[in-house]
C-alpha positions in Angstrom: 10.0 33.0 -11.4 8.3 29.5 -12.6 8.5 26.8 -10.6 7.4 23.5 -12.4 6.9 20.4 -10.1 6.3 17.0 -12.0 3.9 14.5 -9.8 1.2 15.5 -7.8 1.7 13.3 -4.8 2.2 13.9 -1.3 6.0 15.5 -2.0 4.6 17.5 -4.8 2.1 18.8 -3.4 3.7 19.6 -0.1 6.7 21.5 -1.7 3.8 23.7 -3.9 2.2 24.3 -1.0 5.3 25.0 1.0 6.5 27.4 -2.0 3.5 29.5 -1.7 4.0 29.8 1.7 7.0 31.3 1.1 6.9 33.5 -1.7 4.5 34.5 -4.6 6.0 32.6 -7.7 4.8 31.2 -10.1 3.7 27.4 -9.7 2.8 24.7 -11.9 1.9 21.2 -11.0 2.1 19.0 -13.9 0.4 15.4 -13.5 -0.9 12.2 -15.7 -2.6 10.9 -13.1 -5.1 12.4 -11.5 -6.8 16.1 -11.9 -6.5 16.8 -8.1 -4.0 15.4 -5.2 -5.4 12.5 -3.5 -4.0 10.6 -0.1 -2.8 7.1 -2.3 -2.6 5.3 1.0 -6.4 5.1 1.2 -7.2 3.9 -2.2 -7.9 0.7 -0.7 -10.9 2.2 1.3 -12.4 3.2 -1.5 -12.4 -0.4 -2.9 -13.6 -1.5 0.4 -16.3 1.2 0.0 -15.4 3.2 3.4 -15.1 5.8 1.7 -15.7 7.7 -1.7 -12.7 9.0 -4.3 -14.1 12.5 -3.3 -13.3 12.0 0.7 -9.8 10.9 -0.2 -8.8 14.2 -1.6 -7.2 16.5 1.4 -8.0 20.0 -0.2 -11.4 20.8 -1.9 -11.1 21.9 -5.4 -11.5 25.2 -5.6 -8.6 25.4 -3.1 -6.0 25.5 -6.2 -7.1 28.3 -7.7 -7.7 30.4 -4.3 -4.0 30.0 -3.6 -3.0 30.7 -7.3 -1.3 27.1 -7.5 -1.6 26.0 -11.6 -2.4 22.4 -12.3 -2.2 20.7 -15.7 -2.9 17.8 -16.7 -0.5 15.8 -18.8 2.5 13.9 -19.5 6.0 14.6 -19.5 7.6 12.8 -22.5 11.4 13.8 -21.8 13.4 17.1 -20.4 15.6 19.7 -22.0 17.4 20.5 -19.5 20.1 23.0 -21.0 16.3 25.1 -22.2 14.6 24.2 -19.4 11.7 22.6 -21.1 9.3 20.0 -20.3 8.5 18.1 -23.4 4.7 17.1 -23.0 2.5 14.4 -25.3 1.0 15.4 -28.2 3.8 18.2 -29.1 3.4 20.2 -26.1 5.9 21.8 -24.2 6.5 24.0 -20.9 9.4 26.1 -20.0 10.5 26.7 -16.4 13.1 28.5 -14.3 13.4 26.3 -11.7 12.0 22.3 -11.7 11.1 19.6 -9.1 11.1 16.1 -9.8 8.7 14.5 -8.0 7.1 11.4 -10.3 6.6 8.4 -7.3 7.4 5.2 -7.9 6.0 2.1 -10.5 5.6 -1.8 -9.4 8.1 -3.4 -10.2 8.2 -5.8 -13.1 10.5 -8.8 -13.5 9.9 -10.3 -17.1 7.4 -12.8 -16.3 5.7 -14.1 -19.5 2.2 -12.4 -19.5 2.9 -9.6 -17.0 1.8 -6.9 -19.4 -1.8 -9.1 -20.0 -5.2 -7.2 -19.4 -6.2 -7.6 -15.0 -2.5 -7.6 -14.3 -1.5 -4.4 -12.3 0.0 -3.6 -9.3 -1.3 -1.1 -6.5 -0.3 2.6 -6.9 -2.1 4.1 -8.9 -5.7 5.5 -9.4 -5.5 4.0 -12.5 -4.3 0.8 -10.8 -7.4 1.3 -8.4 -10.1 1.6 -11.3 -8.2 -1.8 -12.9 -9.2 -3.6 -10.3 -12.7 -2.1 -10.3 -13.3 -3.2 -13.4 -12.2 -6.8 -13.3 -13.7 -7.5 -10.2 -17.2 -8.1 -11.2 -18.3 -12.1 -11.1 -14.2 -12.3 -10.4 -13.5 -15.8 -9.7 -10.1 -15.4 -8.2 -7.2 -13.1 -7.8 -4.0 -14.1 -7.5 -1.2 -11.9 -5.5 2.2 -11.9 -6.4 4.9 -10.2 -3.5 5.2 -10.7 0.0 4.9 -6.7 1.2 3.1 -4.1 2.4 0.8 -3.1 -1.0 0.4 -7.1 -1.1 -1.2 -7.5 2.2 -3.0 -4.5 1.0 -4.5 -5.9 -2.0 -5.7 -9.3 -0.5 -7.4 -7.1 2.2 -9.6 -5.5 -0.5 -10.0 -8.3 -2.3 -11.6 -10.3 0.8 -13.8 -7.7 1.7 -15.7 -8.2 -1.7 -15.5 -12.2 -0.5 -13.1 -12.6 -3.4 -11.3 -15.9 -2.8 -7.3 -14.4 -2.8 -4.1 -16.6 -3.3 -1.2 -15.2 -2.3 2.2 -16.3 -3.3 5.1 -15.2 -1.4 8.8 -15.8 -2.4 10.0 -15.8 1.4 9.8 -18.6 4.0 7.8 -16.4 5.6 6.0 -13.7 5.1 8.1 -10.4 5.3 10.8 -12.0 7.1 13.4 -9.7 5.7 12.1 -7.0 7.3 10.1 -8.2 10.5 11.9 -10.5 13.3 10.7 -14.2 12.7 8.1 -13.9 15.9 6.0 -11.2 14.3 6.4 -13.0 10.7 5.3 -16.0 12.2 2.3 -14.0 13.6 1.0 -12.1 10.3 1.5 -16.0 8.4 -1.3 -17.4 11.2 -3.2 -13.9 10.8 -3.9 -14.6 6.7 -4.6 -17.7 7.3 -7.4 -17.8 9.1 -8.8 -15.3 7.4 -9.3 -17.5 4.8 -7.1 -16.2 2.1 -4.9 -18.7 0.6 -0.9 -18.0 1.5 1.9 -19.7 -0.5 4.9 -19.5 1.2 8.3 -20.5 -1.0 6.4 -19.9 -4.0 7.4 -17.5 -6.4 5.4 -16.9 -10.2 6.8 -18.8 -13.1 4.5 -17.4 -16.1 1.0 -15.7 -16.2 -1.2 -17.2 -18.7 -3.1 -15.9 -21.6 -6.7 -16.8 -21.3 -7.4 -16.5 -24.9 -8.6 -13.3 -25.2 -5.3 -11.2 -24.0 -6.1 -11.2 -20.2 -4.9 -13.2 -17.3 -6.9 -16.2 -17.1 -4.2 -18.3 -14.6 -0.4 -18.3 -13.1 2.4 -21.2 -13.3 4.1 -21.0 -10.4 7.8 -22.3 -8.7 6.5 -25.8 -7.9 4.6 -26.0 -11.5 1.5 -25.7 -10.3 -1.6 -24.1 -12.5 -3.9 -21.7 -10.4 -6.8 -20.5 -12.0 -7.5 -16.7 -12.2 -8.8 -13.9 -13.8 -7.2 -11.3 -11.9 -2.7 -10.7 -11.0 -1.6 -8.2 -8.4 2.0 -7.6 -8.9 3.2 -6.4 -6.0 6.9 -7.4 -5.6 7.8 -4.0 -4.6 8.3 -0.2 -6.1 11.5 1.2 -8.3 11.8 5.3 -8.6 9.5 6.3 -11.7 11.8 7.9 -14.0 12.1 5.8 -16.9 11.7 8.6 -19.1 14.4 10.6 -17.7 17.2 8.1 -18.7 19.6 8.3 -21.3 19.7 12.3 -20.1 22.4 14.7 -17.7 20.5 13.9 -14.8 22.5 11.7 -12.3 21.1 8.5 -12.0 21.3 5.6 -9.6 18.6 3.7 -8.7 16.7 6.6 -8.6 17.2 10.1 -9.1 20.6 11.5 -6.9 20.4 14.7 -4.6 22.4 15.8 -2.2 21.5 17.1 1.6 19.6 20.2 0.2 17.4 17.8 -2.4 19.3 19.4 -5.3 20.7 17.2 -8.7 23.7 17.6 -10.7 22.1 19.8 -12.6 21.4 23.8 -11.7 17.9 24.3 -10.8 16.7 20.8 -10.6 15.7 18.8 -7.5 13.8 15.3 -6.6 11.8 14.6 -3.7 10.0 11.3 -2.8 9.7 8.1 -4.0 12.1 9.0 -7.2 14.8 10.7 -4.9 18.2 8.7 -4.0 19.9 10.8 -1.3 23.2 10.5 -2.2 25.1 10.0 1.3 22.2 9.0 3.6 21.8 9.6 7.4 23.3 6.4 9.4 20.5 4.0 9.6 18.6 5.5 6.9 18.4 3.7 3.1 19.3 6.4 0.5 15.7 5.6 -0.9 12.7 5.5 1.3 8.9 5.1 -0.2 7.4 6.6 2.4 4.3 9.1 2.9 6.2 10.9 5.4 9.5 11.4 4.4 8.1 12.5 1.2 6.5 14.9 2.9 9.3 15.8 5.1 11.2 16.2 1.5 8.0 18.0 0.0 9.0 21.3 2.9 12.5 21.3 2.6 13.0 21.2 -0.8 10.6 24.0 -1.0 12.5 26.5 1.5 15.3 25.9 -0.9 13.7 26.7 -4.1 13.2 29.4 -2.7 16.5 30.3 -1.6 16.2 29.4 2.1 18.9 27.0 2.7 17.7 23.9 4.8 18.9 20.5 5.0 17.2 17.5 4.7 17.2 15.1 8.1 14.7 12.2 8.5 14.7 11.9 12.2 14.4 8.8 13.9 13.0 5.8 11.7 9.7 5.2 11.8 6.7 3.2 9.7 3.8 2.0 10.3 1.1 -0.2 8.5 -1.7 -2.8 9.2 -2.1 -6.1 8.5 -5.4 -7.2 7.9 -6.6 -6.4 11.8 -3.5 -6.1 13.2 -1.7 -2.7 13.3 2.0 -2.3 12.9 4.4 0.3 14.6 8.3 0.2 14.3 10.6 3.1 15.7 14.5 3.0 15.6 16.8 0.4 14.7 14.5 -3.3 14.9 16.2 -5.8 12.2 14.8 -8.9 11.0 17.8 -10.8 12.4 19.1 -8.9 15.6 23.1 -8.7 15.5 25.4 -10.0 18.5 25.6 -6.5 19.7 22.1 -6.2 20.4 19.2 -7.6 22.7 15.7 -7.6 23.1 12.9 -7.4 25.9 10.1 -9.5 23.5 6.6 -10.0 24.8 3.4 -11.7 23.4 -0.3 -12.0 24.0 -1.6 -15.7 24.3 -4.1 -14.3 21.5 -1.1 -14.7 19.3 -2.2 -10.8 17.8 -0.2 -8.7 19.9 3.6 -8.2 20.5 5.7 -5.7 21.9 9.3 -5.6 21.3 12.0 -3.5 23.0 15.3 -3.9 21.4 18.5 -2.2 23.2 22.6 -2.3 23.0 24.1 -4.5 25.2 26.9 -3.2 26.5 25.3 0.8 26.8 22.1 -1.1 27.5 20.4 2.3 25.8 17.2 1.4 23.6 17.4 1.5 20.1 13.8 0.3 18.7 10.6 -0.4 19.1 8.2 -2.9 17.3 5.0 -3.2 18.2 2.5 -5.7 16.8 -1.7 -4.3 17.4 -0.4 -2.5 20.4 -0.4 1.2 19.8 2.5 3.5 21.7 3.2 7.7 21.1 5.3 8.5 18.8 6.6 11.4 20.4 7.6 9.5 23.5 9.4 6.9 21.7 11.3 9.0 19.5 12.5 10.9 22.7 13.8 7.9 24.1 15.4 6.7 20.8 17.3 10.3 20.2 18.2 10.9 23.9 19.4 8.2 24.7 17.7 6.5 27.1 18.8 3.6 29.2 16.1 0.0 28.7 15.6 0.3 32.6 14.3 3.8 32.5 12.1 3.0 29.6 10.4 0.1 31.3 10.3 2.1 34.4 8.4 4.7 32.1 6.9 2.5 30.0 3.2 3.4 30.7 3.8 7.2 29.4 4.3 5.5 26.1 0.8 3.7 26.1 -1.5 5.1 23.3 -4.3 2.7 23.7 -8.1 3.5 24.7 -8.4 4.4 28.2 -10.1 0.8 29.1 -8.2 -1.3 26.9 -6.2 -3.5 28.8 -2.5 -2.3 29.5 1.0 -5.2 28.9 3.3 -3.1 30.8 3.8 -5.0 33.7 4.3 -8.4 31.5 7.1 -7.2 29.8 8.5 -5.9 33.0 8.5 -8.8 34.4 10.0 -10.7 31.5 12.8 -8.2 31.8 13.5 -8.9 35.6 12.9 -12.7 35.2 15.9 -12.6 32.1 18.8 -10.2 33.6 17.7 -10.8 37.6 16.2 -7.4 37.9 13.4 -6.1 40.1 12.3 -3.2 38.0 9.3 -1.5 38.5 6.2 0.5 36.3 6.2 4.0 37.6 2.4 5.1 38.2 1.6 7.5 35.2 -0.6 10.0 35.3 -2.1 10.0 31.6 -0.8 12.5 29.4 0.6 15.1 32.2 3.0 12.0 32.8 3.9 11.7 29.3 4.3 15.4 28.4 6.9 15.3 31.3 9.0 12.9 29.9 8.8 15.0 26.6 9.7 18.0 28.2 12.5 16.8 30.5 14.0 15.1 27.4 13.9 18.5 24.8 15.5 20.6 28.6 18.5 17.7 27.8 18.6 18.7 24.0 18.5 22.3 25.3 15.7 23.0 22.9 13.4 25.3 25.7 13.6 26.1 28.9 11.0 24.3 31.8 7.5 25.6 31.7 6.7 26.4 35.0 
């Protein structure tokens, strides 16, 4: 049997892998991108120059071949999906038995006079990467466009060449849709002072021609002319399937599958970025652009290619990203505006760089997130306490199994204890930890609940 997968990104690549795990057929990863599978999330280290394209790539080269995994370079034009053939450029064509969809995501584009200039990109491809290589030399200024994650990203690289960086950001603050208006607040006063030029309430009106069919300045909201020779667009991602419109395939927003990662059509499923899971799990968006639920997507749709049946279940949320020097973690349910129904135990360092918020039900008083602001805590430990459930007191009682940081690094746990006790009248108290043992009790005694194992004695 052939398999064909379309995208060699992280859920690509996974579900080949994952496929020859399982079984000896045939597979073929087809891609316009790149020769080889890359980690996308550190392209902007290789701007930075902490590291080469080479060091970015997960599996030597050779490792293809050696596990008989076929990768060709090229483009799929359109799909015949009643003879199962991929239509490539220049005539080509490639027939299959069974086919996984698995083409990422594009920046989005809005009809903005100019936005298809020269030195206007996004931030998600390699090809995007090497666009801004080449206009950065004797760059002047870049302007960003998009209040996210790939924007904060894209001033960050920018500033490490000492390229002067104006961002303009629709919101009133920046990310305020997604993070609570305390952590907002504090990525706004991180920018700033380093140096990089945020416009809040400012969206882009029109990118201007410079005369020679590249971006030479923007008009924004307020009619204001900003000189530059460079325009990241990055107002967010759509699924990349463009070219699969007008066919069979069930389209929403992106492409729709059911538990199992399967399409309408026999034989066909999406994974990743370009997958829209047709009834998703309760506090889970039916499309998620993230590196590990792609992943997550990459396995399970390989175990049932190949005739394994396995659902498809996310787990407990979870992200995580970093803001110029200031790393982000979020587990669970933590909403930019916190409903009636819930609270919150919120602390912050007087450095204004750190945060930690607990967020819990009022009336169970059982924790529901965490969001956590240059303050690392395990993962594993948090999503134990988030699928239990766990009660806020027995959290903060626990709280110092949770700590991830550097053995030295100073510890918060008894602030946001005592922010607790001073609010509800409480006289909780930290429970001395013993490291890791400590943590991998708490673990352990939650799985015993779940009935996944018995105690190790």
């Amino acid at each position: 049997m052939h398999i064909a997968i379309i995208g060699n990104g992280i859920s690509g690549i996974t579900a080949a892998r994952f496929i020859r795990k399982l079984s000896n057929h045939q597979v073929t990863v087809i891609s316009a991108e790149s020769d080889h599978f890359f980690s996308r999330t550190a392209l902007m280290y290789v701007y930075m120059g902490h590291m080469r394209y080479e060091d970015i790539k997960p599996y030597e080269d050779w490792f293809w071949e050696k596990n008989q995994i076929d990768l060709l370079r090229a483009r799929v034009e359109s799909i015949d999906f009643d003879k199962k053939t991929l239509n490539l450029e220049k005539g080509k064509a490639l027939t299959y038995d069974k086919l996984i969809i698995a083409t990422g995501s594009k920046s989005n584009k809005f009809g903005w006079p100019g936005q298809d200039l020269k030195n206007v990109n996004g931030l998600y491809s390699l090809q995007d990467l090497e666009a801004m290589e080449a206009a950065s030399e004797g760059l002047k200024r870049a302007v960003i466009v998009g209040g996210g994650l790939i924007g904060i990203e894209m001033a960050e690289m920018f500033h490490a060449r000492h390229i002067p960086v104006t961002f303009l950001v629709r919101e009133s603050s920046f990310w305020n849709g997604v993070m609570p208006p305390e952590e907002s607040a504090m990525i706004n006063r991180h920018i700033i002072e380093h140096g990089i030029d945020l416009r809040l309430s400012t969206e882009l009106k029109a990118i201007i021609d410079d005369g020679t069919g590249k971006a030479g300045a923007v008009m924004t909201s307020k009619d204001e002319r900003i000189e530059c020779g460079y325009v990241g667009l990055t107002a967010g991602v759509s699924p990349n399937i463009d070219f699969l419109k007008g066919s069979n395939l069930e389209i929403g927003r992106g492409i729709l599958v059911d538990k199992h990662l399967k399409t309408n059509i026999p034989d066909v499923y999406a994974i990743g970025d370009c997958a829209e899971q047709r009834m998703p799990d309760a506090g889970r968006r039916s499309i998620e652009a993230i590196w590990y639920t792609g992943r997550m997507q990459g396995e399970v749709c390989a175990y049932n290619v190949c005739d394994k049946s396995v659902e498809y279940y996310p787990g407990v949320w979870f992200n995580s990203a970093k803001f110029l020097d200031i790393e982000y973690q979020v587990y669970g349910d933590v909403r930019a505006q916190m409903p009636d129904t819930q609270d919150a135990v919120y602390w912050e360092h007087s450095d204004g760089k750190k945060s930690i918020r607990i967020v819990y039900d009022k009336i169970s008083m059982v924790v529901v997130g965490f969001n956590l602001m240059g303050v690392r805590y395990r993962h594993e430990v948090c999503e134990q306490w988030l699928m239990r459930p766990t009660h806020i007191e027995e959290v903060l009682e626990n709280l110092g199994a949770a700590n991830f940081d550097p053995e030295f690094y100073a510890t918060y746990e008894q602030d946001i204890i005592q922010i607790y006790n001073q609010k509800m009248g409480r006289n909780i108290q930290l429970k001395k930890q013993r490291g890791l043992k400590s943590a991998f009790q708490i673990l352990q005694n939650a799985y015993i609940r779940m009935g996944k194992f018995e105690k190790v004695k």
